[in-house]
MARMAR-912784 format. One record per residue: residue number from 1; z, y, x of N, C-alpha, C, O in turn; residue in one letter. Coordinates in steps of 0.02 Angstrom, whole numbers, plus 50000, padded with zeros to 5 digits. Example, Ala and Ser with C-alpha at 12.3 -4.5 7.8 and 13.67 -1.06 7.14 Angstrom:
+-----+-------+-------+-------+-------+-------+-------+-------+-------+-------+-------+-------+-------+-----+
!   n !   n_w !   n_v !   n_u !  ca_w !  ca_v !  ca_u !   c_w !   c_v !   c_u !   o_w !   o_v !   o_u ! res !
+-----+-------+-------+-------+-------+-------+-------+-------+-------+-------+-------+-------+-------+-----+
!   1 ! 50390 ! 49716 ! 50660 ! 50390 ! 49775 ! 50615 ! 50390 ! 49835 ! 50660 ! 50423 ! 49834 ! 50712 !   A !
!   2 ! 50354 ! 49888 ! 50642 ! 50357 ! 49947 ! 50684 ! 50394 ! 50002 ! 50645 ! 50402 ! 50057 ! 50670 !   S !
+-----+-------+-------+-------+-------+-------+-------+-------+-------+-------+-------+-------+-------+-----+
***
This chain:
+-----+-------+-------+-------+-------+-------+-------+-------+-------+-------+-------+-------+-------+-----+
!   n !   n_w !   n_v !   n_u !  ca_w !  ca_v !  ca_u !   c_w !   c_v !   c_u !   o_w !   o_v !   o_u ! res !
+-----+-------+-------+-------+-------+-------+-------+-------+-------+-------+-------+-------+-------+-----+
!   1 ! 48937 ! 48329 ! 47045 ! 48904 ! 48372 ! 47092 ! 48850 ! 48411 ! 47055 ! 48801 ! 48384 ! 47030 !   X !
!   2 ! 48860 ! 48477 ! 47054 ! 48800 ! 48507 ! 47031 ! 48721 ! 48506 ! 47049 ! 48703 ! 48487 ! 47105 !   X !
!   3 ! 48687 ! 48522 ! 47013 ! 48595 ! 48530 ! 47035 ! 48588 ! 48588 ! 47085 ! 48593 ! 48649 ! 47079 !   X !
!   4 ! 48577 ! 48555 ! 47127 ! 48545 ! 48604 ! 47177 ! 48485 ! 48616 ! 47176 ! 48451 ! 48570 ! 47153 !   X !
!   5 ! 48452 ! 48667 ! 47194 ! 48378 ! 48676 ! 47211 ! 48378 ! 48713 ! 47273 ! 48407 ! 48766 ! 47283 !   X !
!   6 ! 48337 ! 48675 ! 47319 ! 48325 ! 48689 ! 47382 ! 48281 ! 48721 ! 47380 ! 48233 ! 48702 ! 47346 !   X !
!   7 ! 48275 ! 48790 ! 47418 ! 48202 ! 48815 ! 47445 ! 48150 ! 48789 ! 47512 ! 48174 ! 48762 ! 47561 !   X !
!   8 ! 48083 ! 48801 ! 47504 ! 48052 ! 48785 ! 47526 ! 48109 ! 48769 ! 47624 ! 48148 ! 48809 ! 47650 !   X !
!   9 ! 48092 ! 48706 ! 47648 ! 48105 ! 48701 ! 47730 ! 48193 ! 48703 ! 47737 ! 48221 ! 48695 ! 47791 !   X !
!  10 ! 48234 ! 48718 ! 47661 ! 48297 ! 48690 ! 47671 ! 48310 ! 48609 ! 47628 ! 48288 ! 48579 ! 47579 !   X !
!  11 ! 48360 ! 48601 ! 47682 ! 48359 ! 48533 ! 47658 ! 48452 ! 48519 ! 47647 ! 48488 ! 48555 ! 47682 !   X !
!  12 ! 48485 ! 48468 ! 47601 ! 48563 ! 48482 ! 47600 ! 48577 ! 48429 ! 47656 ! 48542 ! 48385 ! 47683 !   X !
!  13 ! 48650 ! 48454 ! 47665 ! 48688 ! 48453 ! 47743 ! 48683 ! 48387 ! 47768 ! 48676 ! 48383 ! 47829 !   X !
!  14 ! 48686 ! 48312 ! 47724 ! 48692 ! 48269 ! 47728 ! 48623 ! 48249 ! 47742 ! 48624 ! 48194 ! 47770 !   X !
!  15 ! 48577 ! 48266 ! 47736 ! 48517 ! 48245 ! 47766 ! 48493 ! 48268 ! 47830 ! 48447 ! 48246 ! 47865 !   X !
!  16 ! 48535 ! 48319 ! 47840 ! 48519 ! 48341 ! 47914 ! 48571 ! 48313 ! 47966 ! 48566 ! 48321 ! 48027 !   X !
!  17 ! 48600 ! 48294 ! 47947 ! 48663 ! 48254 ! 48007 ! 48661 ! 48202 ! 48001 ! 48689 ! 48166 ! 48042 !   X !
!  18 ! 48619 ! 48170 ! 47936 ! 48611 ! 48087 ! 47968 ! 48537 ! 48092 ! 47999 ! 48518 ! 48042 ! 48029 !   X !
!  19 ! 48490 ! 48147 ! 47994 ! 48446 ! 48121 ! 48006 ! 48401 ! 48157 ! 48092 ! 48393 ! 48135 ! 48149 !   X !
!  20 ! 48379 ! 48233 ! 48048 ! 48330 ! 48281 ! 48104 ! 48399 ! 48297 ! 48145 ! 48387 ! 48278 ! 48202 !   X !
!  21 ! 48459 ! 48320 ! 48142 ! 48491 ! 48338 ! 48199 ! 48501 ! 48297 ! 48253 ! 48509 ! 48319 ! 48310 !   X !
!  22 ! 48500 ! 48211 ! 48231 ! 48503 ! 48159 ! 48284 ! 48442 ! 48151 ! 48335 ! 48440 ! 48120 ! 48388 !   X !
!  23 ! 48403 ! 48181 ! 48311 ! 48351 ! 48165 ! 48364 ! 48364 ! 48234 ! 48407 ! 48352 ! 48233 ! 48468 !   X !
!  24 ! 48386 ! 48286 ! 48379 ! 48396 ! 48349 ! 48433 ! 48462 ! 48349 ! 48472 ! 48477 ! 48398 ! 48507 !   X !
!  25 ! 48506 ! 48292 ! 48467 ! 48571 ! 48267 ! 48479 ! 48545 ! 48224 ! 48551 ! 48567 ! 48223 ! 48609 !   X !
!  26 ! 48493 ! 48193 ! 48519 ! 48477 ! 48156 ! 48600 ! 48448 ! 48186 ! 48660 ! 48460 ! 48176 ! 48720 !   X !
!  27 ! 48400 ! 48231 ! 48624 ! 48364 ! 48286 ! 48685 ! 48419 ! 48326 ! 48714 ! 48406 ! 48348 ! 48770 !   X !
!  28 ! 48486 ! 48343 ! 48684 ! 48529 ! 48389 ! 48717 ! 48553 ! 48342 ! 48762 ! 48549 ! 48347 ! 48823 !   X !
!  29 ! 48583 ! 48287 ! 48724 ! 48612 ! 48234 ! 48797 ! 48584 ! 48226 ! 48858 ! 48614 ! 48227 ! 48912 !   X !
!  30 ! 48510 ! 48216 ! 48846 ! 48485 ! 48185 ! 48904 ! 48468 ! 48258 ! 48941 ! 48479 ! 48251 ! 49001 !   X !
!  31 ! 48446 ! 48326 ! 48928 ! 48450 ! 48397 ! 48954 ! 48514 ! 48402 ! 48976 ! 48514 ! 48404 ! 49038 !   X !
!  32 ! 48581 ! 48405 ! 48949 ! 48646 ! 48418 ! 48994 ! 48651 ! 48343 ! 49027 ! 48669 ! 48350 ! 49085 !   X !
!  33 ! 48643 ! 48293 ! 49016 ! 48637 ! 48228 ! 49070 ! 48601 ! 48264 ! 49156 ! 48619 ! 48248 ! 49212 !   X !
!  34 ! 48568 ! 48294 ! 49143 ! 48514 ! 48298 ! 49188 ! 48535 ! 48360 ! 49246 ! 48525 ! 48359 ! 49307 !   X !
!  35 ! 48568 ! 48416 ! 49201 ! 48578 ! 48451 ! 49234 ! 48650 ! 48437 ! 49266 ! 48656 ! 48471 ! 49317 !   X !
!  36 ! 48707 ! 48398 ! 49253 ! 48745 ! 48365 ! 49269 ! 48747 ! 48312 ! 49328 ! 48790 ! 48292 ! 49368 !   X !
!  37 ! 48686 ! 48300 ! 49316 ! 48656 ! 48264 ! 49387 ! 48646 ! 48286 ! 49432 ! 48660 ! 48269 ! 49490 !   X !
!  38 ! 48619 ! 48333 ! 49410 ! 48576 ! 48368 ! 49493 ! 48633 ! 48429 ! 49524 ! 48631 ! 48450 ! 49582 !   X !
!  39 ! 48687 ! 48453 ! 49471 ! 48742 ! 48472 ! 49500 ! 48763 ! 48431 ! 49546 ! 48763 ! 48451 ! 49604 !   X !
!  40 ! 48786 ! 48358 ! 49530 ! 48822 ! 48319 ! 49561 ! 48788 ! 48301 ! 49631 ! 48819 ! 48293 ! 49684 !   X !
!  41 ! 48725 ! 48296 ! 49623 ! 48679 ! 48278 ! 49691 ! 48678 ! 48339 ! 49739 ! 48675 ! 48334 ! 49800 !   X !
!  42 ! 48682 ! 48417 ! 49692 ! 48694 ! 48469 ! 49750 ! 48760 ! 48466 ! 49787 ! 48772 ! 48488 ! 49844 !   X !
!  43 ! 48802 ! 48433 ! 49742 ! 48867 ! 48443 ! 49773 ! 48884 ! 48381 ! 49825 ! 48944 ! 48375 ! 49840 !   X !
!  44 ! 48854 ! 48353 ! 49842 ! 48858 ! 48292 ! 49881 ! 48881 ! 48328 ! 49962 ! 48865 ! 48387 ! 49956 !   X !
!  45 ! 48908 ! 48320 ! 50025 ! 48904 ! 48335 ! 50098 ! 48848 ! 48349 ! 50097 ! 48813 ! 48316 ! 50058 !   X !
!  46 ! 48828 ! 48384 ! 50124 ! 48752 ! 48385 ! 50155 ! 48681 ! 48397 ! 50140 ! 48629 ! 48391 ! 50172 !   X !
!  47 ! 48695 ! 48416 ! 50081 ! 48624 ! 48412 ! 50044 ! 48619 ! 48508 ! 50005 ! 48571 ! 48541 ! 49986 !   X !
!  48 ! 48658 ! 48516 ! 50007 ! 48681 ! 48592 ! 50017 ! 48740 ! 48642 ! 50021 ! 48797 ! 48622 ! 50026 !   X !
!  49 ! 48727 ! 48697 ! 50019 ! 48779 ! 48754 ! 50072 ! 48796 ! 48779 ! 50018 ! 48843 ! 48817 ! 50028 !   X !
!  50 ! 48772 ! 48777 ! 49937 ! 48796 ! 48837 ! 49899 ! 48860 ! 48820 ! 49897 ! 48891 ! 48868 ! 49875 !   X !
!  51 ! 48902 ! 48766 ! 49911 ! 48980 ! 48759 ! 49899 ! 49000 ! 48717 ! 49926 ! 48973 ! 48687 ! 49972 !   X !
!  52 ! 49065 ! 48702 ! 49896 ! 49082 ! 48638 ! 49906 ! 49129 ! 48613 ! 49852 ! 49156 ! 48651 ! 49812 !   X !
!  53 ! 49139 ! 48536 ! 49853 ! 49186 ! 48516 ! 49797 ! 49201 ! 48444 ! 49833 ! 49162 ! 48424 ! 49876 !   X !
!  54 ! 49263 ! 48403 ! 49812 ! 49295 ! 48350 ! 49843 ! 49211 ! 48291 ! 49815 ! 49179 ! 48296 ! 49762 !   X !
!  55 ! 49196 ! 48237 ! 49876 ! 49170 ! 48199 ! 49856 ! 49164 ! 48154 ! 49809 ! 49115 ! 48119 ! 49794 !   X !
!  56 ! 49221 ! 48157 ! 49787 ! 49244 ! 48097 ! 49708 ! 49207 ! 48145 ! 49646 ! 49169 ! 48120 ! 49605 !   X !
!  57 ! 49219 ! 48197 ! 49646 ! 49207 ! 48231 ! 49614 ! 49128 ! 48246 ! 49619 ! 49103 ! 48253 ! 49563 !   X !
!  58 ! 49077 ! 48254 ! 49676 ! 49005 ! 48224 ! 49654 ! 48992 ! 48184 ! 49601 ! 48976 ! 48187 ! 49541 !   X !
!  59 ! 49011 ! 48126 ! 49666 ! 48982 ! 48060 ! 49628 ! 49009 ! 48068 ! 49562 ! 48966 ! 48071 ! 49517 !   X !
!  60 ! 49082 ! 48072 ! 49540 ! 49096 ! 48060 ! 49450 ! 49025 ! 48120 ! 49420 ! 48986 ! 48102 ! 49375 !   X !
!  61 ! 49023 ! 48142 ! 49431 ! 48962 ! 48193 ! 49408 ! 48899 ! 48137 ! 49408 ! 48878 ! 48119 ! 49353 !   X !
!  62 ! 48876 ! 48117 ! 49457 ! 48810 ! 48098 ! 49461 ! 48806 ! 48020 ! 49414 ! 48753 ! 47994 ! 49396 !   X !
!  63 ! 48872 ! 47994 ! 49403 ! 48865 ! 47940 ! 49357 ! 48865 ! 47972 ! 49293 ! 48821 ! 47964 ! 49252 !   X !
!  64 ! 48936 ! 48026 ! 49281 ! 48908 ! 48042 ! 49201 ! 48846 ! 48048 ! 49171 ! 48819 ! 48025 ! 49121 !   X !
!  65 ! 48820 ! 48112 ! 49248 ! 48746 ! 48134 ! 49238 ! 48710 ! 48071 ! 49222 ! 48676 ! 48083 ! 49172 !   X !
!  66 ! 48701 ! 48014 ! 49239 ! 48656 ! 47967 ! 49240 ! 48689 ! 47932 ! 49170 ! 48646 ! 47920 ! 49128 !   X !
!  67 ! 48754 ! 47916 ! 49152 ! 48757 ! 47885 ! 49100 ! 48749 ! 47929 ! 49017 ! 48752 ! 47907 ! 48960 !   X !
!  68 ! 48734 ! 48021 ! 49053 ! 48727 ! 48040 ! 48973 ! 48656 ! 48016 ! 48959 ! 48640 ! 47981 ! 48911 !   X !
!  69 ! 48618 ! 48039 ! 49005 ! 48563 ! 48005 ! 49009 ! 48513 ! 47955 ! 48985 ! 48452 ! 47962 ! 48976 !   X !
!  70 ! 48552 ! 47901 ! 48974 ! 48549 ! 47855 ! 48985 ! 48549 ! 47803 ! 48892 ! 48524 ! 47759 ! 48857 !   X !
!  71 ! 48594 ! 47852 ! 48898 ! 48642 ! 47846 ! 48818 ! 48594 ! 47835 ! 48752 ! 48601 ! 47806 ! 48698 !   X !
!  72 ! 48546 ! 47869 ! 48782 ! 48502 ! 47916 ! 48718 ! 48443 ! 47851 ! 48708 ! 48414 ! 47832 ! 48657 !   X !
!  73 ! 48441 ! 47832 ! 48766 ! 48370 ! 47759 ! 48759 ! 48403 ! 47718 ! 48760 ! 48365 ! 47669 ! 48762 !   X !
!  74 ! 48495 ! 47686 ! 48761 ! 48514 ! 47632 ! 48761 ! 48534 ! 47623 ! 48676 ! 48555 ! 47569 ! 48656 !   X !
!  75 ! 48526 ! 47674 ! 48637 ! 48546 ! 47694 ! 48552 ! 48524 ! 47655 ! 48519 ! 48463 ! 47653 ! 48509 !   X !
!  76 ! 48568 ! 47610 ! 48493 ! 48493 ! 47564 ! 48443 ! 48483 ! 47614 ! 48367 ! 48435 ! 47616 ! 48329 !   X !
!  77 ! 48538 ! 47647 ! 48365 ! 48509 ! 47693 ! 48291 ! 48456 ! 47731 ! 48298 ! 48459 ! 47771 ! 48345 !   X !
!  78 ! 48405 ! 47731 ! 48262 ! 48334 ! 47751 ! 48246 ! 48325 ! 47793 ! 48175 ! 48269 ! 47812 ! 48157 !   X !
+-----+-------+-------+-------+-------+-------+-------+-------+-------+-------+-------+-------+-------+-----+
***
């Protein structure tokens, strides 16, 4: 493998995918977790008019929503 020289604030690929992208890997989970949720909770009977969708199809929403969620503080990798 050749010598690389990095400039200032780059860093090579393998240090960024084991390391700073995982922590921005969890904030996306638990951000699309969330909004996945509250889809699923709009889409419930009754709770609003913007649509509609079969009830199975909520709830599978509101567990994903809750298990992407969820994912990110149950991680033991640190």
């Amino acid at each position: 493998m050749a010598n690389v020289k990095y400039s200032k604030g780059q860093k090579p690929i393998h240090a960024i995918a084991g390391g700073e992208s995982l922590h921005y890997t969890k904030w996306t989970l638990i951000i699309v977790g969330a909004i996945v949720l509250v889809m699923g909770i709009a889409g419930l009977p009754g709770v609003s008019t913007m649509g509609s969708e079969p009830d199975w199809h909520a709830v599978l929403k509101i567990i994903v929503g809750a298990v992407a969620m969820a994912v990110p503080f149950l991680d033991k990798h640190k």
